[in-house]
N, C-alpha and C positions, 0 to 999 in steps of 0.2 A: 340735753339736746343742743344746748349753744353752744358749748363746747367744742361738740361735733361738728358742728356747721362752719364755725370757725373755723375749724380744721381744713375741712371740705374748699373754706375759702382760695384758700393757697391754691388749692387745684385750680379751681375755675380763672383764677388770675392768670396763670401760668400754662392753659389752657392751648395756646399757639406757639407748640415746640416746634422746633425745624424741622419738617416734614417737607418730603418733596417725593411727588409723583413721579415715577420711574416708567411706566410702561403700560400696559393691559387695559382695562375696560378703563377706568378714568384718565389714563393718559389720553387716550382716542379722543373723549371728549372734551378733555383741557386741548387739545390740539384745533378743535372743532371749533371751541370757542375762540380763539388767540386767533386762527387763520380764516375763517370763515364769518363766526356769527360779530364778531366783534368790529371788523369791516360792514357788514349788511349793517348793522346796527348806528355806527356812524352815520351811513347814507341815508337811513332814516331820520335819524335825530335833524341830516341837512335836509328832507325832504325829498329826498334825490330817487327816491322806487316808484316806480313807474306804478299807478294804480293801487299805490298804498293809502291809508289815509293819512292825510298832512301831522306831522310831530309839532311842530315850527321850537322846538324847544331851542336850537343853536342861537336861529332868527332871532327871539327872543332877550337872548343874553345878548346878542351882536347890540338891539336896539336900545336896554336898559346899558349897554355900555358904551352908549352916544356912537356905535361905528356905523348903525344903520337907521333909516326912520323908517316909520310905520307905526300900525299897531301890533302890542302884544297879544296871540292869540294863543288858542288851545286851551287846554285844563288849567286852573289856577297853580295846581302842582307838577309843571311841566318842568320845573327846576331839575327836577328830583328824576329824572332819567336821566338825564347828564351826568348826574351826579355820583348815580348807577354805575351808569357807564365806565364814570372814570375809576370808579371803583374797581371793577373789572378789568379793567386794562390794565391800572395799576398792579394787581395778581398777576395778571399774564407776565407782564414785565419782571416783575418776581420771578416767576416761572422761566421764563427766558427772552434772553435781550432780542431788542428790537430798536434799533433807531429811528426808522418809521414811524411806528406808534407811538415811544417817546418822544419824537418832534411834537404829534399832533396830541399828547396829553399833553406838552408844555404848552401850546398853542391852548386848548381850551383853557387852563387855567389862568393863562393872563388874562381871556375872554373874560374868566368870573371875577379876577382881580378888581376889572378894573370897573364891573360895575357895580360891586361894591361900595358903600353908602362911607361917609368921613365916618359915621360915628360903628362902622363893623355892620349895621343893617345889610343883607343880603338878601334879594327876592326879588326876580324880571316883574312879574306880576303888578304887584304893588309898587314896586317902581315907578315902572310905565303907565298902568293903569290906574293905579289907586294910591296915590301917592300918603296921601290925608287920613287913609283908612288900617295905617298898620295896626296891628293887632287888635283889632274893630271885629273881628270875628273868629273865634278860635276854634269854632266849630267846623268851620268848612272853609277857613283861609289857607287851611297848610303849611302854615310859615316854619312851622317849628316842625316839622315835617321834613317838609326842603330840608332844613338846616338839620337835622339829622342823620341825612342820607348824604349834604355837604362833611361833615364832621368825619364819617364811616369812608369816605371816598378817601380825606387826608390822612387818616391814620395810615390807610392802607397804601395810600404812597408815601408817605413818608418812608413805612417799614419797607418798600421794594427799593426805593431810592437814596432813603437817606436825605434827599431835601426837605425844607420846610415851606416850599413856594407855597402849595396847599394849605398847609396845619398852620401857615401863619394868617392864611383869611381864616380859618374855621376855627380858631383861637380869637382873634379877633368877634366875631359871630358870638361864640359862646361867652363870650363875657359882657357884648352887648346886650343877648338874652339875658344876663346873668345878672346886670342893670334894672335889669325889665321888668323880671319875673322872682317872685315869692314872697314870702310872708310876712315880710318886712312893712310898715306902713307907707303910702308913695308906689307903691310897686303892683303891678297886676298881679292880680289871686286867681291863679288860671290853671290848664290843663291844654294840651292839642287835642282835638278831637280824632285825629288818627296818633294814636302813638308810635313813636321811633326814634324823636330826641331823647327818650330816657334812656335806650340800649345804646345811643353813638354817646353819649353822656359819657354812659360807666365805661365806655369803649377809652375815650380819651383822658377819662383819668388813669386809667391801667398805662395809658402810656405815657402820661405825664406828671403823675401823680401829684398833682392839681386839684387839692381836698376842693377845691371851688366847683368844679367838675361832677366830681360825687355828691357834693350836696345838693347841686342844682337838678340829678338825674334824683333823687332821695325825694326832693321836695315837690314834680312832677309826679312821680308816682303817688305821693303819700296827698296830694291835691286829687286826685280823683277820685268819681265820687261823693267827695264831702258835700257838695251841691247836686245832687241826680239832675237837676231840671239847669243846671249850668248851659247846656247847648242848646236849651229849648226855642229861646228867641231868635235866635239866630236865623237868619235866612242865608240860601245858598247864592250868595253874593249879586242880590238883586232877583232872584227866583225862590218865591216864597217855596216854603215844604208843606205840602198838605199834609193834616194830621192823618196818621195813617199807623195800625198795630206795631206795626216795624220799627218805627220811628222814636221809639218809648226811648228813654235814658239810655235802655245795656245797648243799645245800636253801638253809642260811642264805649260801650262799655263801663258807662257811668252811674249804673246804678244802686251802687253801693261803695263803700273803702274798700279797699284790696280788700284789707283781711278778712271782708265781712262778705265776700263773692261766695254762693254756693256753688256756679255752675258753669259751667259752658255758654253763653247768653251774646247776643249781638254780632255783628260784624264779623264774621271770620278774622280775617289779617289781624282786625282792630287788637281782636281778643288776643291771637296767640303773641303778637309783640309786645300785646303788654304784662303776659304772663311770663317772656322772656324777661322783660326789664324787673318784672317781682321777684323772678330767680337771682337777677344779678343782685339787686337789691338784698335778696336773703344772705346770698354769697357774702357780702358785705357786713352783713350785720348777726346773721345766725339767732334773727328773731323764728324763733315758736312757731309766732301764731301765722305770718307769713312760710312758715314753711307747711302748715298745715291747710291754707288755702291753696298752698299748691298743689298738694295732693288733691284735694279735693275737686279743684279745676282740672286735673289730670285724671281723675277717674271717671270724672265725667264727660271729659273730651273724648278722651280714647279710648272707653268704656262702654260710650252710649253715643256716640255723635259720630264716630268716624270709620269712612266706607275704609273695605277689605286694602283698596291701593292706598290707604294712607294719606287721600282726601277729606277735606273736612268743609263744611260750610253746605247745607241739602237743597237750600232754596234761593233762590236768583233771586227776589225780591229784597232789599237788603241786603244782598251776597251773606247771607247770615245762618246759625244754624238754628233750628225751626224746636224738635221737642225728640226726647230721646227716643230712637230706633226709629226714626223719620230717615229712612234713606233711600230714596226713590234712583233707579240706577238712569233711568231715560231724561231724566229733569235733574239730576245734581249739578249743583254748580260747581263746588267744589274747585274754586278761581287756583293758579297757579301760585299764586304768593301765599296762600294760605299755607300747601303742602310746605314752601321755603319758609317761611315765619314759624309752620311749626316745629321744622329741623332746626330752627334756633333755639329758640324753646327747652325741647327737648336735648339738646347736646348742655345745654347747660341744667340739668336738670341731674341728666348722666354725671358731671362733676360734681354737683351739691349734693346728690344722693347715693350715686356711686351702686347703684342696680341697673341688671345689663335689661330689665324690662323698658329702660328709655331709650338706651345704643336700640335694640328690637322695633322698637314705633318709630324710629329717625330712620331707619334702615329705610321702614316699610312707605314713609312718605317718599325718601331719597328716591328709590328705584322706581317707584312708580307715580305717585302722587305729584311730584314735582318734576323727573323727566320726560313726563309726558304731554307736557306744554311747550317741549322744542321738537324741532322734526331732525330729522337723523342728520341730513346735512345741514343744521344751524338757521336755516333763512327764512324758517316758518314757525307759527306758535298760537298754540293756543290758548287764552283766556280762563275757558271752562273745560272744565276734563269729566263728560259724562264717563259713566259703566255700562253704556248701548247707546246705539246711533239706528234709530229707522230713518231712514232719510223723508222718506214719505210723512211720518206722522211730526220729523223736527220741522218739516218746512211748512204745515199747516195747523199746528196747533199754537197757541196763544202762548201755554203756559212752555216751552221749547222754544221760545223765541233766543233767547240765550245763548242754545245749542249751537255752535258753528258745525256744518259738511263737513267743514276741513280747515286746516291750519291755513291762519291768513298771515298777509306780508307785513301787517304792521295794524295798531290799535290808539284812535283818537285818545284814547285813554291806554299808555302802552308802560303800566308799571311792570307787567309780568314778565317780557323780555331782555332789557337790563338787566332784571332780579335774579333770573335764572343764571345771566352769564357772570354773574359776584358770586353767585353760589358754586359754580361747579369748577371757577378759576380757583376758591379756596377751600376746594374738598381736602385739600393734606389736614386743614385742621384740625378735623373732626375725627381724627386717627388716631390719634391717642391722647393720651392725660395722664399726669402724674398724681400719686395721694404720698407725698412723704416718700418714701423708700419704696412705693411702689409703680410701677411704668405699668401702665393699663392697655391695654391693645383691644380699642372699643370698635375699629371697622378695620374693613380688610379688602388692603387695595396693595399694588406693587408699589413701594417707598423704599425712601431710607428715610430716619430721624433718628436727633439727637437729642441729650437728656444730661442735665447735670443732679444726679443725684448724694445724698450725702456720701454715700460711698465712693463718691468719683466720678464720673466719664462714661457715658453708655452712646454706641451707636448699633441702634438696629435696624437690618436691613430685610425688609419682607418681602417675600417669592411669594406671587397666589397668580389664578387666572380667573379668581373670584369676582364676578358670581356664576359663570358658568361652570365652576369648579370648588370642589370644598378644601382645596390640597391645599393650602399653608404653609411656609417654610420661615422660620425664624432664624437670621444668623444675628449674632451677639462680638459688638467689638469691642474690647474693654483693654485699659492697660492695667496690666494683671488679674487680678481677682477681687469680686466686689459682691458682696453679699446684697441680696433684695431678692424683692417679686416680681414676676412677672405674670397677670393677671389676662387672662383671654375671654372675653365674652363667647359665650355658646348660647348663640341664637335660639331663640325660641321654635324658631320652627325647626330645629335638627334633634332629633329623637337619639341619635347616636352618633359616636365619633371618638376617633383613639389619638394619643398623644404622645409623644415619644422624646425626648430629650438624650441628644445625642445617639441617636438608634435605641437607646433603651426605652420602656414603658415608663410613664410620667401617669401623674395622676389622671382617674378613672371618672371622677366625680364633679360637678362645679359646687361652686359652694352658695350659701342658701341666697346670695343677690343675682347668680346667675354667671359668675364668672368661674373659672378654673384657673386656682393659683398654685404658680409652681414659686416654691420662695425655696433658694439654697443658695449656695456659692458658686457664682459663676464663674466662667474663665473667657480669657478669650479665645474666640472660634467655636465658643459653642454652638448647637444648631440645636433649634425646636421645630418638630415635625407636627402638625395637625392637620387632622381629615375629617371634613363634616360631613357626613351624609347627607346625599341630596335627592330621594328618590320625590317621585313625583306625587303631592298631595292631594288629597279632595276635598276642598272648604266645605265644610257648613256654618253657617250666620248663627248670628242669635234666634233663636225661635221669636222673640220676640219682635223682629221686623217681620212684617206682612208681608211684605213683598218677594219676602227670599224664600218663603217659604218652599220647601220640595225642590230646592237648587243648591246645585253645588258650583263650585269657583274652582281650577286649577291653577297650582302653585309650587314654584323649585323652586329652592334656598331661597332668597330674598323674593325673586321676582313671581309676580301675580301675572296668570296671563288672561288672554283673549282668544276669541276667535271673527276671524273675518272672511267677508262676503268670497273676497278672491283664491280661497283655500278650499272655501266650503259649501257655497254658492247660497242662493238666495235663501230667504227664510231660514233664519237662525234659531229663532223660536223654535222651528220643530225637529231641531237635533235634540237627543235626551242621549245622559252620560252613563255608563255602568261602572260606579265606581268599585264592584268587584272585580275587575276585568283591570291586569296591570296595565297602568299609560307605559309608554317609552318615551325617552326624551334622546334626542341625537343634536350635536352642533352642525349647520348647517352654513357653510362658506360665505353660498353665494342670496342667504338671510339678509338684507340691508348689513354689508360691512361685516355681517358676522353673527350668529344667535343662536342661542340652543329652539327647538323647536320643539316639543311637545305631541307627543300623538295617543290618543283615547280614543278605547271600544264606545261604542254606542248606537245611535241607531235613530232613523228618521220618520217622523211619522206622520204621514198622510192621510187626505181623505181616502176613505174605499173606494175601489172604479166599480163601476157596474161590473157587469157579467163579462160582458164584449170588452173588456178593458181601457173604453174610455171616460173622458173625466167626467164624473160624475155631476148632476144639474145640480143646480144652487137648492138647499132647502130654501121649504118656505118660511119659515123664522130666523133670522140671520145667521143661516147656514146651519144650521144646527141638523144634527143627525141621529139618527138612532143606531145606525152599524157604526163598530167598531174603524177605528184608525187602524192604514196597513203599518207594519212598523217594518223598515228596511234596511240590515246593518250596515253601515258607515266605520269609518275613521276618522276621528273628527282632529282637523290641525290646528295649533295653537301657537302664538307666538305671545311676547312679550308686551304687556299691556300699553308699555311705555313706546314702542313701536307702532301703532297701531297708527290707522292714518297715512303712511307715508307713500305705499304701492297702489292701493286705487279709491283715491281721498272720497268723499262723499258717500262709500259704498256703509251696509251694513257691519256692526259691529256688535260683542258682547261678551260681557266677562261672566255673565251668571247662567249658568246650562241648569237645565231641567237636571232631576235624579232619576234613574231607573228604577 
């Protein structure tokens, strides 16, 4: 098996081919993000939205960089939206020039240049605040935090620009950490209580390959754990933590050594970054036994922890996940970073192990679990992404306090936002992978990329209007002829689908990880034709959650939908679905921008009216009746889960319908 993983590694290094977003569903929203959300997002960051809640994160940097006085306020990890940010913008800039926003990414970076410490220390916080108390608390300081999302931000401009303004503070940074931290005697024997410097670690050694780099992300990972009660004393920087179930060691994820984790435990975000960083890790080293925590963290996340959109985390209280098939749809928290932490996760997981069952769970977070914390035009988001919204029962119950109406303009604590616009500035990544002589095509967006394989020189160029469409169009640029594979995942959810190479029939079959490999001699101009079927499905759950019990969920190709108040009218509850009764699905223009819509037989069920045909009196025990409910058929309309929210915010919503 190390052998193999070894192998594997190459891929996952090599991981960010040149890929570029050409048109269709993700263009829309690289465009959304670059023109729309990435401006709203600045004015944030300056405080500048009318009726938002204050960021102060620019304010911040301006005062730690002697240009402004005051105090520094907000979250102690306020750093780390900026940092977001710039990360973000740096894609876009990738994606396409902009002088504009290049001034104002120069412009921030001198901001952090220059408050940067002689010895590479970086953080407004303790700067400003707590000057005496660095790394005094690694529980809930953040530092190494920041500085991970500092780290992730310079890679990625360096790679759109080519400068080093960035990567030369976040080099600097990493080597004062590097000073700082590890197992050396003199040095703190530590861990971050949120991980994400071990994934911008392995990030910057890939690109500078800076064995100091990898060791330092190796020696973070392989430190947690080894202490469980490591973050026990710690206070929340002057706000004691009452003891409380939650608050146990797996909170931070600490309580055990990686390779000795059985499960899914603590903190959503916490977990899935650092189950990313164990992958990168694995990738690395092609140890065993870490690859067999991962499965096992993998079968138990995605197996028993995580709702139908591709949410994960069920309980607000600790953003954490609770006990397997705990998935309550009106109370999940299910935070936005969680769904993007687990499409990290998970894509590198797809290179280490190379089964299209991880491209399937990345799909199912991508499409729904994670864009459904921005609003269609960019300037709104949400935090928590329930499976139903009674607005009545979220605005009066205790445990729904969580719940938002509706997407708000900005979040005192606003990780989610930024996060989303890095993630879907570099969706080309997550598009293909190389394994050796093989070019994998693991999602399906309109692109081109290029590939230097041993055989030479490959650029291909993919046609799809995916995911409202299964049609696929591979063309192949090559100079002359160049033997390999080409490897296409087949979604789990597509029950059938034909494949044709150069009009002729291509293999029938995927093979047993889930992929369909066509491997021969190619030419240039060839063309691969693929069609997934996409008829419209009926979820059923695990029997094993309660709650879902006698419900079904509707679902086409990737996306999971809903149904809302303004299609359907009040009381959603008492629509029931016939899933013998075909749905139809049509694309509908004038959908938010564009959308397939979903339509299912079914049927509504009320109390009985009297005789006289009016509403009938209240029973006398809470409502309850002895005649039958009339049942009324219906059409019941459905749109895209990730949608939801944005035409008449606060109203009723819900993805899980009663069965016939």
């Amino acid at each position: 098996m190390t052998a193999a993983l070894q192998t594997q590694a190459r891929a996952l290094a090599a991981r960010e081919e040149s890929c570029r977003v050409l048109g269709g569903f993700w263009k829309a929203k690289q465009d959304m993000i670059r023109l729309t959300a990435l401006p709203y997002q600045w004015r944030a960051l300056n405080d500048e939205i009318p009726g938002a809640e204050p960021s102060r994160a620019i304010g911040n940097f301006r005062i730690a960089a002697g240009e402004a006085g005051g105090e520094s306020t907000g979250t102690v990890f306020q750093d780390s939206e900026v940092y977001k940010w710039l990360e973000a913008a740096s894609r876009c800039l990738e994606l396409s020039p902009d002088p504009g926003l290049e001034a104002r990414v120069d412009e921030v970076i001198r901001l952090v240049a220059k408050a940067q410490r002689p010895d590479g220390y970086l953080n407004s916080y303790f700067t400003v605040v707590a000057p005496g108390q660095r790394w005094t608390n690694l529980a809930w300081g953040h530092e190494l935090y920041g500085a991970g999302h500092l780290i992730e931000a310079a890679v990625a401009h360096n790679r759109a620009t080519g400068s080093k303004s960035l990567l030369g503070v976040a080099e600097r940074f990493a080597r004062h950490i590097d000073d700082t931290f590890g197992p050396e005697e003199g040095k703190i024997h530590g861990a971050c209580g949120h991980p994400e410097i071990e994934l911008a670690l392995f990030r910057l050694w890939r690109l500078t390959r800076n064995p100091r780099y990898r060791n330092l992300a190796t020696y973070f990972v392989e430190q947690r754990g080894r202490d469980p009660d490591a973050f026990a004393s710690d206070d929340a920087l002057g706000q004691t933590i009452p003891e409380a179930p939650w608050r146990r060691p797996d909170y931070f994820v600490a309580q055990a050594p990686v390779r000795e984790l059985r499960g899914a435990e603590g903190h959503a975000v916490r977990a899935v970054y650092l189950y990313a960083a164990m992958a990168d890790e694995c990738a690395e080293t092609g140890d065993p036994e870490l690859a067999a925590a991962l499965g096992r963290l993998w079968d138990s996340a995605v197996g028993a922890r995580m709702y139908v959109t591709g949410g994960l985390g069920s309980q607000a209280e600790g953003e954490r996940f609770s006990v397997d098939h705990d998935l309550p749809s009106g109370r999940a928290y299910t935070e936005t970073c969680a769904a993007i932490g687990f499409i990290f996760w998970a894509h590198r997981m797809s290179a280490l192990f190379g089964d299209a069952r991880y491209g399937d769970a990345l799909e199912r977070s991508l499409y729904n679990g994670a864009l459904s914390g921005i609003s269609a035009e960019g300037t709104r988001y949400f935090y928590v992404n329930p499976l139903e919204l009674q607005p009545a029962v979220a605005r009066a119950r205790h445990d729904h306090k969580h719940v938002k109406l509706q997407r708000v303009e900005w979040f005192g604590c606003s990780c989610c936002p930024p996060n989303i616009a890095r993630l879907v500035s570099s969706i080309g990544d997550y598009a293909y992978l190389t394994r050796g002589a093989t070019v994998v095509v693991d999602h399906y967006l309109e692109s081109a990329a290029s590939f230097e394989l041993p055989s030479g020189a490959l650029r291909l160029t993919q046609h799809t209007d995916y995911p409202w469409s299964g049609a696929i169009g591979l063309d192949l640029a090559l100079d002359g002829e160049s033997r390999f594979s080409l490897a296409l995942r087949i979604p789990g959810w597509c029950d059938s689908f034909r494949c044709s190479v150069n009009g002729e029939p291509a293999a029938t079959l995927p093979d047993a990880s889930g992929y369909l490999s066509l491997e021969r001699l190619w030419r240039d101009g060839d063309r691969v034709e693929l069609e997934l079927d996409m008829p419209v499905r009926f979820l059923s759950d695990d029997p094993r959650i309660a709650e879902l019990a006698g419900k079904v969920a509707l679902q086409r190709g990737p996306l999971v939908y809903c149904v809302e108040q303004i299609d359907n009218g009040p009381d959603l509850h008492s629509l029931v679905l016939d899933p013998s009764r075909e749905a139809s699905a049509e694309f509908d223009p004038a959908l938010l921008g564009g959308s397939v819509r979903i339509s299912a037989i079914g049927f509504r069920e009320e109390a009985a009216a009297d005789g006289d045909g009016s509403r009938p009196a209240a029973a006398p025990y809470h409502g309850l009746r002895e005649d039958a409910p009339t049942r009324s058929p219906v059409t019941v309309s459905a749109l895209p889960y990730h949608l939801w929210g944005n035409r008449q915010p606060g109203a009723e919503m819900r993805v899980w319908l009663r069965r016939a």
